[in-house]
PAZAPA-4460 file (N, C-alpha, C; in steps of 0.05 Angstrom, whole numbers, plus 32768, in hexadecimal, padded with zeros to 4 digits):
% residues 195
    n_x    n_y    n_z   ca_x   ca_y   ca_z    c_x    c_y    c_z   seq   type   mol
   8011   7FE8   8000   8000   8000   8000   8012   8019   8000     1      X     A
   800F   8029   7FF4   8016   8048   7FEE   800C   805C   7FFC     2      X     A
   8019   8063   800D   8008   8077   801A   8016   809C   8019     3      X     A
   8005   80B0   8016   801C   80C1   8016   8008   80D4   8023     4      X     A
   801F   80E4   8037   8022   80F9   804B   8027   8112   803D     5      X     A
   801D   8129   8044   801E   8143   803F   802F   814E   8055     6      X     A
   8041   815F   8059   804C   816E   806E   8052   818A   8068     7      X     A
   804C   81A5   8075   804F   81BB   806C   8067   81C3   8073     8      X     A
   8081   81BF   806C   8097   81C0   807E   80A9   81C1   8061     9      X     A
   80C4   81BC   8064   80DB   81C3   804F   80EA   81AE   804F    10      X     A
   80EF   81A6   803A   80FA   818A   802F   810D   8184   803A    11      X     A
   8120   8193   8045   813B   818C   8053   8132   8181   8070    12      X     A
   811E   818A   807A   8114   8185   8099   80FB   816A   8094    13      X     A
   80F8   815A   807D   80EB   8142   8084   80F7   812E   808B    14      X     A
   80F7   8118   8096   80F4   8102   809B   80EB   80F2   8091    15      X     A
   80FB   80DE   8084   80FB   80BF   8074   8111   80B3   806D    16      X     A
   8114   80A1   8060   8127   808B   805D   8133   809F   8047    17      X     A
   812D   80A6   8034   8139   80AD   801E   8127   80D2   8013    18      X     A
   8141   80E1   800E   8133   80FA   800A   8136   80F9   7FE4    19      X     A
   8125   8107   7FD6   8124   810D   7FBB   8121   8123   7FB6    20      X     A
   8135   813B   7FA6   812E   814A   7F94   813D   813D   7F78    21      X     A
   812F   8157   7F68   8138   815A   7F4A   8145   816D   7F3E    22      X     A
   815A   8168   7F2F   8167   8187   7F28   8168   8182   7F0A    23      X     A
   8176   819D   7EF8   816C   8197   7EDE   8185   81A0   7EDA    24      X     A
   818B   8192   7EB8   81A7   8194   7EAB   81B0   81BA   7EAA    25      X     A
   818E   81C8   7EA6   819D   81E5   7E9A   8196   81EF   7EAA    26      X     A
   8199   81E9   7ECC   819E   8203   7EE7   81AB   81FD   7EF8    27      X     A
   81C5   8201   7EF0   81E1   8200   7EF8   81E7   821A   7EFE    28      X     A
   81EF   822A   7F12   81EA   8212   7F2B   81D8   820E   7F37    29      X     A
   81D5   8204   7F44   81B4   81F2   7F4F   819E   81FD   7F57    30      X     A
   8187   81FC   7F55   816D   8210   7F63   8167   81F8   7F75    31      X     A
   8155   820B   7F84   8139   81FB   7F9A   8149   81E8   7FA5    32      X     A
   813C   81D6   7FAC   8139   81C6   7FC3   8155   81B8   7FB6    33      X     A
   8168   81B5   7F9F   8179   81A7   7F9C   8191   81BA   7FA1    34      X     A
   818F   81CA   7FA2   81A2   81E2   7FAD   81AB   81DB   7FCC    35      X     A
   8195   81DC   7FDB   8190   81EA   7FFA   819A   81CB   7FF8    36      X     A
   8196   81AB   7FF6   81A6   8192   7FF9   81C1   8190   7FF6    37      X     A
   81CB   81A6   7FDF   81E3   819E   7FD8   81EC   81B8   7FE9    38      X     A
   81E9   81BF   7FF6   81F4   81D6   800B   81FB   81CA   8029    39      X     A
   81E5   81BA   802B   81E6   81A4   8047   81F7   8195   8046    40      X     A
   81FD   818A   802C   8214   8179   8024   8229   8184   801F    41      X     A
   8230   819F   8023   824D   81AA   8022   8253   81AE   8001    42      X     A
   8246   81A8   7FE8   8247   81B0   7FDB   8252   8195   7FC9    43      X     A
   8243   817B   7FCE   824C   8167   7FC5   823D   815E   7F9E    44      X     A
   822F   816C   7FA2   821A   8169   7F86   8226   8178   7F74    45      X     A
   822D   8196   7F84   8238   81A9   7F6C   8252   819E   7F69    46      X     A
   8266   8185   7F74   827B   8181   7F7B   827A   8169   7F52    47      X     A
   8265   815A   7F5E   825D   814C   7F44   825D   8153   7F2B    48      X     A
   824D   816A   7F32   8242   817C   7F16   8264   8186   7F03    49      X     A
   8270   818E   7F0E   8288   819F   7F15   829A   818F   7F05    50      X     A
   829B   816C   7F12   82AD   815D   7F09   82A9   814B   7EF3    51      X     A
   8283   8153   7EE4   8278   8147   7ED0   8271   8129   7ECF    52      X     A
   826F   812D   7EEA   8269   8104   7EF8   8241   810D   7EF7    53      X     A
   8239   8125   7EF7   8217   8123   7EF5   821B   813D   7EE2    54      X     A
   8205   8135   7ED8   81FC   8157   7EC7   81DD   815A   7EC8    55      X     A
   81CF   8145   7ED5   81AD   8151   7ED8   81A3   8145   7EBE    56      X     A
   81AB   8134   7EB2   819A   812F   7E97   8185   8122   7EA1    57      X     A
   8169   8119   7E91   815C   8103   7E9A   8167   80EB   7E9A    58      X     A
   815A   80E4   7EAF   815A   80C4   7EBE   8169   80C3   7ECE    59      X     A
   8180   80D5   7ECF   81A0   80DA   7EDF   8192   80D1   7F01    60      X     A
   81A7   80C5   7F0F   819D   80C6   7F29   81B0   80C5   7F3D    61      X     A
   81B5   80DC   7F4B   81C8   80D8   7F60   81C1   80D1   7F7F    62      X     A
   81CE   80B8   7F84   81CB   80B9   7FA2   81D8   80B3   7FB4    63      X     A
   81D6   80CB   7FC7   81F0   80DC   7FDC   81EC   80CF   7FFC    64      X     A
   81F6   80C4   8007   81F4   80C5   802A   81F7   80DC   802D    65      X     A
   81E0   80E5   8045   81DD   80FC   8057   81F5   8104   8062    66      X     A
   8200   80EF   806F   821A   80F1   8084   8208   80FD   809C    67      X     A
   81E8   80FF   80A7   81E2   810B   80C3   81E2   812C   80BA    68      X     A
   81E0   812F   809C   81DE   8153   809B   81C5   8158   808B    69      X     A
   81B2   8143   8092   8197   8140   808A   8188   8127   8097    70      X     A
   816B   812C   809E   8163   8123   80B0   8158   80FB   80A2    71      X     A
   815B   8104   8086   815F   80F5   8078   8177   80DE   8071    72      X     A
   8179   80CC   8072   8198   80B8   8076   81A3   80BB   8050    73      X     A
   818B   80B7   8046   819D   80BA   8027   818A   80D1   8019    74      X     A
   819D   80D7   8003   818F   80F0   7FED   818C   80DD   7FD3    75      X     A
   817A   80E0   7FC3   817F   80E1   7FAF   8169   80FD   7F8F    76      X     A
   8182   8102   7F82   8174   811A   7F74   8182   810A   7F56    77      X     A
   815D   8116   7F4C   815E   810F   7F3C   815C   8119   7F23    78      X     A
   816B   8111   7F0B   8175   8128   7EF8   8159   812C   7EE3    79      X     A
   814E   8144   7EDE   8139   8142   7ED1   813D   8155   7EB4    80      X     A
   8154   814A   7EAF   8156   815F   7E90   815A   8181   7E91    81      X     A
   8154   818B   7E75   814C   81A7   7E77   8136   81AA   7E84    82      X     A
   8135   81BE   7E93   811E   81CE   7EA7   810C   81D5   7E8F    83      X     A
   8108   81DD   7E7D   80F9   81E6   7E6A   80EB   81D5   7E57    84      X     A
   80F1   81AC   7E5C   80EF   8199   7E49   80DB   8185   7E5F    85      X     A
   80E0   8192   7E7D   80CD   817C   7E89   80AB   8177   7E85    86      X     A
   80A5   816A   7E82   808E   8160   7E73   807B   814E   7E89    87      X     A
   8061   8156   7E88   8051   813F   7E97   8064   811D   7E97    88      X     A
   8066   811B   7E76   806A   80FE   7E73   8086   80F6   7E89    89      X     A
   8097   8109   7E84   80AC   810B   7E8F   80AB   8107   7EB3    90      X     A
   8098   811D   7EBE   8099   8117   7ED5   808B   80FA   7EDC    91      X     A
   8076   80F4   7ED4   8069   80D9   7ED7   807C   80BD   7ECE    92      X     A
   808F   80BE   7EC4   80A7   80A6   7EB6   80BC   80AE   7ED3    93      X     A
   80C3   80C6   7ED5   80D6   80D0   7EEB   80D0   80C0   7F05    94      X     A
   80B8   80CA   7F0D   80AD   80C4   7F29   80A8   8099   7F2F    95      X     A
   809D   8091   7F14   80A1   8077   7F13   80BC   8064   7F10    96      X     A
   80C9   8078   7F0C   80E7   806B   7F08   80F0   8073   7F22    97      X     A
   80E8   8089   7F37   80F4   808D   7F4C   80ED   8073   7F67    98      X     A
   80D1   806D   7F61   80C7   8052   7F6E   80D5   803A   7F67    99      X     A
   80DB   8033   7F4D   80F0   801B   7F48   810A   8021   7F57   100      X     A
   8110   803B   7F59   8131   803F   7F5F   8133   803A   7F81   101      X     A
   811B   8042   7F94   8115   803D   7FA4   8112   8025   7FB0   102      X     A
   8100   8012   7FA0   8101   7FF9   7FA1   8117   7FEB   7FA3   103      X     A
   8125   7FEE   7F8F   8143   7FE3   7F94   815E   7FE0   7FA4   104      X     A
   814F   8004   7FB1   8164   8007   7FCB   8156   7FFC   7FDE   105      X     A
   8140   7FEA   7FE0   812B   7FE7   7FF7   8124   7FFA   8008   106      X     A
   811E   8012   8005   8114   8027   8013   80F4   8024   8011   107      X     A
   80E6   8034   8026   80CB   802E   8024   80C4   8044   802E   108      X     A
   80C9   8057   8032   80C3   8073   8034   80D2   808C   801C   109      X     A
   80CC   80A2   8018   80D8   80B3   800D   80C7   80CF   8012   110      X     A
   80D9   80E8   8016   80CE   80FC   8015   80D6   8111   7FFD   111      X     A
   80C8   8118   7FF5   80C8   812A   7FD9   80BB   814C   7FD4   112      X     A
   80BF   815E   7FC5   80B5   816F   7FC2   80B6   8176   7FA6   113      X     A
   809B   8184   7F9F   808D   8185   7F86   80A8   8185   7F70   114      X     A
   80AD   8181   7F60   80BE   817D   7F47   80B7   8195   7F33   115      X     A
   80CA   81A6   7F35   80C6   81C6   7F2B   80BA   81D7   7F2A   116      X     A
   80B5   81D6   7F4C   80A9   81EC   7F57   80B9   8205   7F57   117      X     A
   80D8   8203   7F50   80DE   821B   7F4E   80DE   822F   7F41   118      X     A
   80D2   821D   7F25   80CE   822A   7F0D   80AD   8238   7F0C   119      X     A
   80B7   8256   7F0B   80A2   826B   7F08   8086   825D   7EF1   120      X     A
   8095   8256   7EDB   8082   824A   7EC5   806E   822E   7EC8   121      X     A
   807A   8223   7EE4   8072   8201   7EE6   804A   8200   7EE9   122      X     A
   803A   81ED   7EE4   8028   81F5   7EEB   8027   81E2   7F13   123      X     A
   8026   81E4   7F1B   8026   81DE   7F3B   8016   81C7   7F38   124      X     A
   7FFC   81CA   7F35   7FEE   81AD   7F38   7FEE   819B   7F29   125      X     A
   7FF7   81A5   7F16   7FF7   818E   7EFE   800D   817B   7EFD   126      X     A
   8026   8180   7F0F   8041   8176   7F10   803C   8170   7F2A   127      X     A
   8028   8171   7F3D   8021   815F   7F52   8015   8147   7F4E   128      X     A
   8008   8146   7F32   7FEB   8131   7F32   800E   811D   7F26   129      X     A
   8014   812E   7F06   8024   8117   7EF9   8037   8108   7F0E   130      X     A
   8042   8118   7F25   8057   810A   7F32   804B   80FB   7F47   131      X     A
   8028   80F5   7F50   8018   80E3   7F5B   801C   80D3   7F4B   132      X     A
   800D   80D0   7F2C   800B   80C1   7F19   8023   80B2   7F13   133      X     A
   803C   80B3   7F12   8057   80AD   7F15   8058   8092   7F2B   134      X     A
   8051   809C   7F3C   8055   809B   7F5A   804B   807D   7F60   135      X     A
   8034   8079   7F5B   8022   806C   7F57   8023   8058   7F46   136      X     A
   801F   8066   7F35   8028   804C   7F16   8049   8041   7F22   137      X     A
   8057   8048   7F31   806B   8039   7F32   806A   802D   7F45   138      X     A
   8056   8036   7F62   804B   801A   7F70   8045   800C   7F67   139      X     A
   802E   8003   7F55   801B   7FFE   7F50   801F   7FE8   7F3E   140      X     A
   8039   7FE4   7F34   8055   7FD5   7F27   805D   7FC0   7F36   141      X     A
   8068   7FD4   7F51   807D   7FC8   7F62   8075   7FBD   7F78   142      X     A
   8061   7FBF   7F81   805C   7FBF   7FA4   803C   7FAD   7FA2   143      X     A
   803A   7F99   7FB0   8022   7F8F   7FB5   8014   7F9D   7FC8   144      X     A
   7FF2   7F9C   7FCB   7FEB   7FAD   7FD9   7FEF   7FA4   8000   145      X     A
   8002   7F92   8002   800A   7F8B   8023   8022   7FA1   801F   146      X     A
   8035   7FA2   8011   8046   7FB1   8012   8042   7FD7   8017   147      X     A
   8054   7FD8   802B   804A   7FFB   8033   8065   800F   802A   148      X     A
   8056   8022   801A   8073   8037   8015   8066   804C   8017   149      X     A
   8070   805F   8021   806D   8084   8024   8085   808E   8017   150      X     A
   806B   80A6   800D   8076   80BE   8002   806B   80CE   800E   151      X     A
   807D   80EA   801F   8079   80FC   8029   8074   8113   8014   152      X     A
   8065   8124   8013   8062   813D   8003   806E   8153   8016   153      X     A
   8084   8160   8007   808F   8176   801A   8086   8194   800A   154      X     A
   8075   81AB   8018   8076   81BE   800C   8073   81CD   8026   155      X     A
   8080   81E6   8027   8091   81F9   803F   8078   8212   803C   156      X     A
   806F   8219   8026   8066   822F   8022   8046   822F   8024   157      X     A
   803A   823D   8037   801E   8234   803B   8007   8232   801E   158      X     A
   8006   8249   8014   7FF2   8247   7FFD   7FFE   8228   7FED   159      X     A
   800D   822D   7FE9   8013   8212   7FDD   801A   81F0   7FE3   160      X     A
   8012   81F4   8001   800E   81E3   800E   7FEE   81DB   800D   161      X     A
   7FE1   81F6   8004   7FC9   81E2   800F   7FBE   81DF   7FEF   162      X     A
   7FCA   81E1   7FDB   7FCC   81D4   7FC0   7FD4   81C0   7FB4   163      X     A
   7FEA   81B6   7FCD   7FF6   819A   7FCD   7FDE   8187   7FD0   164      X     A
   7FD9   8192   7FEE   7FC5   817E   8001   7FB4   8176   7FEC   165      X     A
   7F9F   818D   7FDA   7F87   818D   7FD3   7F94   817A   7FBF   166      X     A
   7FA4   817E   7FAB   7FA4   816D   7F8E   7FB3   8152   7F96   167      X     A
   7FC1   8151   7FA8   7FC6   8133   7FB2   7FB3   8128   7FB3   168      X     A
   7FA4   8128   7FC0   7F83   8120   7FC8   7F79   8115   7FB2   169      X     A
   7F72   8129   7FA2   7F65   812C   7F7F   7F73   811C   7F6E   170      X     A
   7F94   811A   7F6C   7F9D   810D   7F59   7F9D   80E9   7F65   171      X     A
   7F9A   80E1   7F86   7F99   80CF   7F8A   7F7B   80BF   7F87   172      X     A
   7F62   80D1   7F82   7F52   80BF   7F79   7F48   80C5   7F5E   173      X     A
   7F56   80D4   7F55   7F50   80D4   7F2A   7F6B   80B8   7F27   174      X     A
   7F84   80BB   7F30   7F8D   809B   7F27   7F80   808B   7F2E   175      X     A
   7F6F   8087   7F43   7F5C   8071   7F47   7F54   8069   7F31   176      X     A
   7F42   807C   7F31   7F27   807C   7F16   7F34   8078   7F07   177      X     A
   7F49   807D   7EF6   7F52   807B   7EDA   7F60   806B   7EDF   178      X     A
   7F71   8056   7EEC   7F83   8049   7EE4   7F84   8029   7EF8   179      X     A
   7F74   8039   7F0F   7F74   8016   7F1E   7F52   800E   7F22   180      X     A
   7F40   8018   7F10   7F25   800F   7F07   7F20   7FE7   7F15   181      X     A
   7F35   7FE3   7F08   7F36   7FC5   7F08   7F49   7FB6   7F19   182      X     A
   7F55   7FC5   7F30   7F6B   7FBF   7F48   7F51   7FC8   7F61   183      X     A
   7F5F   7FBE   7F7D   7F58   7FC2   7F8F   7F62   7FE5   7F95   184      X     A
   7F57   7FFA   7F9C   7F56   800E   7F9F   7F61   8010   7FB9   185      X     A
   7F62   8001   7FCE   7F6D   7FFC   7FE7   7F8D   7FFE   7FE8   186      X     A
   7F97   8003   7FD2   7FB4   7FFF   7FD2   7FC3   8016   7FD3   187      X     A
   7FAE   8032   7FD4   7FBA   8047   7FD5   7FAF   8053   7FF6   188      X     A
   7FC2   8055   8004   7FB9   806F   8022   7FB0   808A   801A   189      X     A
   7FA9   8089   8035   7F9E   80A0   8037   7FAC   80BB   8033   190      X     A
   7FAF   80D9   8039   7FC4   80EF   8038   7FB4   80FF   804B   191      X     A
   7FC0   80F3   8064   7FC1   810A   8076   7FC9   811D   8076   192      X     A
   7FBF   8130   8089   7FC6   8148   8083   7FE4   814C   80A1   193      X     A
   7FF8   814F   80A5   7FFE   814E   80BE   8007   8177   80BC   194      X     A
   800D   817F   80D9   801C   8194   80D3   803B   8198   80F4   195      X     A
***
């Protein structure tokens, strides 16, 4: 079962097994939430970038031990191309490949925040639903419905916290409807609200 948590708080201050952002090949150096990680880390991402071991393309995936300078034990960020090329399809392939990659490290939690929210142009809800839809379709793959994994939703900023809350909600029962018609519906939790 899939269950995912809303928290109105800032991605560096959640709690889970594994933290996720995304950064893109053409914002060098780093915005948002992949910035303020690679700052905690002393500057280990830009250290990559630098030495041409990552460049942010799609599918790219780096993943960093905390070392205890995040409340989180591992990072992983994930490369999402040009900022200007990400695409519904993109985030929904992204987010399901981030559940396989998960899977494989046996993690069963993760905490995340919206995927280019930094970008003035992004539309907000719509890159909530695709990165549910993602999310999901890659349980939905991977995980029988005994099996339990969380995804935390991290958003710091109130109006847009309670836009998270609402279209989490919304995008978790339109995947219903559209996609698990013919599955047990039981396999997705609830989304509390915590604060």
């Amino acid at each position: 079962m899939i269950t995912f948590r809303t928290l109105p708080i800032e991605l560096l201050e959640a709690e889970a097994e594994l933290l996720v952002c995304a950064y893109f090949a053409d914002l060098i150096p780093l915005r948002g939430d992949a910035s303020w990680v690679d700052w905690r880390l002393n500057g280990q991402v830009s250290q990559l970038l630098l030495a041409n071991r990552a460049q942010g393309e799609y599918g790219e995936a780096l993943l960093l031990p905390s070392r205890g300078k995040l409340p989180c034990p591992k990072v992983l960020l994930l490369g999402m191309g040009e900022s200007r090329e990400l695409t519904s399809e993109r985030l929904v392939e992204g987010c399901a490949r981030l559940i396989e990659r998960a899977a494989k490290m046996q993690v069963r939690g993760l905490a995340i925040s919206v995927i280019g929210r930094e970008q003035l142009a992004v539309e907000y809800e719509q890159n909530v639903t695709d990165m549910i839809d993602g999310l999901l379709a890659g349980c939905n793959r991977l995980f029988s419905s005994e099996e339990e994994f969380t995804v935390i939703f991290v958003e710091d900023e109130k109006r847009r916290f309670d836009v998270l809350l609402k279209t989490v909600r919304f995008a978790i029962e339109s995947f219903t409807y559209r996609f698990l018609a013919d599955r047990d519906p039981s396999c997705i939790g609830g989304n509390p609200q915590e604060s």
